[in-house]
C-alpha positions in Angstrom: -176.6 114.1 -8.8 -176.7 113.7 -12.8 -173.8 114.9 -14.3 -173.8 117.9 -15.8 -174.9 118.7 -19.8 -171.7 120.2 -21.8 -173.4 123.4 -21.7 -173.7 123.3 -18.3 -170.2 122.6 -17.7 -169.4 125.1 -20.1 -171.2 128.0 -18.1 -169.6 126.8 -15.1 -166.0 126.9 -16.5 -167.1 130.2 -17.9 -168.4 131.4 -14.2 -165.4 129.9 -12.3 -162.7 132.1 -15.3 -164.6 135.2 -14.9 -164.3 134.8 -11.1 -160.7 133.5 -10.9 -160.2 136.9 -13.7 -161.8 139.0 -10.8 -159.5 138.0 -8.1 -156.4 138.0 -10.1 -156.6 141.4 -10.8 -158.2 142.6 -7.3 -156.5 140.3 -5.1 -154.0 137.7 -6.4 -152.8 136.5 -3.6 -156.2 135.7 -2.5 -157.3 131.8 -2.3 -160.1 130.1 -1.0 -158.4 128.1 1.4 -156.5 131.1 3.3 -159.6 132.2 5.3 -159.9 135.7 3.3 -162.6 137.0 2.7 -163.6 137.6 -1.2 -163.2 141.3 -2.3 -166.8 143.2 -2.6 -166.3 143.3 -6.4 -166.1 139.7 -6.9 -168.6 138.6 -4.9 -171.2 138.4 -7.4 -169.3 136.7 -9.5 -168.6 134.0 -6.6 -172.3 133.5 -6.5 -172.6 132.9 -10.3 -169.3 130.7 -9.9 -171.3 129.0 -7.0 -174.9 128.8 -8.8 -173.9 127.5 -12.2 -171.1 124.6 -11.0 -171.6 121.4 -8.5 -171.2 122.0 -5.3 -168.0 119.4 -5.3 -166.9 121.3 -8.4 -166.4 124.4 -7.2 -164.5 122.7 -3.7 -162.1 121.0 -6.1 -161.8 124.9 -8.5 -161.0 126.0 -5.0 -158.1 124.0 -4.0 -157.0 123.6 -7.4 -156.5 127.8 -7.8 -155.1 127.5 -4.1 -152.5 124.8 -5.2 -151.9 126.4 -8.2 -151.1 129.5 -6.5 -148.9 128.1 -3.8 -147.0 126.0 -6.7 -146.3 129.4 -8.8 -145.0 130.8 -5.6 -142.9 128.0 -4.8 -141.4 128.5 -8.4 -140.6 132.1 -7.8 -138.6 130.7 -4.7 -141.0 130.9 -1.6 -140.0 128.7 1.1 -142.8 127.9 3.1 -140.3 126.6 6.0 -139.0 130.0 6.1 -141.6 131.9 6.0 -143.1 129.8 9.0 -139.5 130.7 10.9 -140.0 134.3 10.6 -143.7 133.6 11.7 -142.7 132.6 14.7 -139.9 135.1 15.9 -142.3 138.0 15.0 -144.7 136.4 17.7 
């Protein structure tokens, strides 16, 4: 694999906004990693996101939005030990 020309990396930085943009506002809590599946109106926009970057790239975009998203809650005060308590006493 060559690396990428700066305007290719700039359409893919482009894609990957426009499709982080889409699930912001139609499912925020939605992150590659959690096994959901990507709302109908995004999915194009995944493909583009998909098409126009690396295949490593977009892996690392994913974990990066999912970290970022886990971080943001974890400043908002989530506790991911609790939440896994009250996981298990609803099973």
């Amino acid at each position: 694999m060559s690396f990428p020309t700066k305007e290719e990396r700039e359409r893919c930085w482009g894609a990957r906004d426009e499709y982080w943009q889409c699930l912001t506002e139609h499912a925020p809590n939605h992150s590659s990693t959690s096994g959901e599946k990507v709302p109908e109106v995004c999915k194009k926009l995944r493909k583009v996101f998909e098409s126009s970057c690396p295949r490593q790239w977009v892996k690392h975009f994913d974990r990066r939005r999912t970290y970022e998203q886990f971080k943001k809650r974890m400043e908002q005060g989530y506790d991911p030990l609790e939440a896994k308590k009250s996981s298990t006493k609803k099973s």
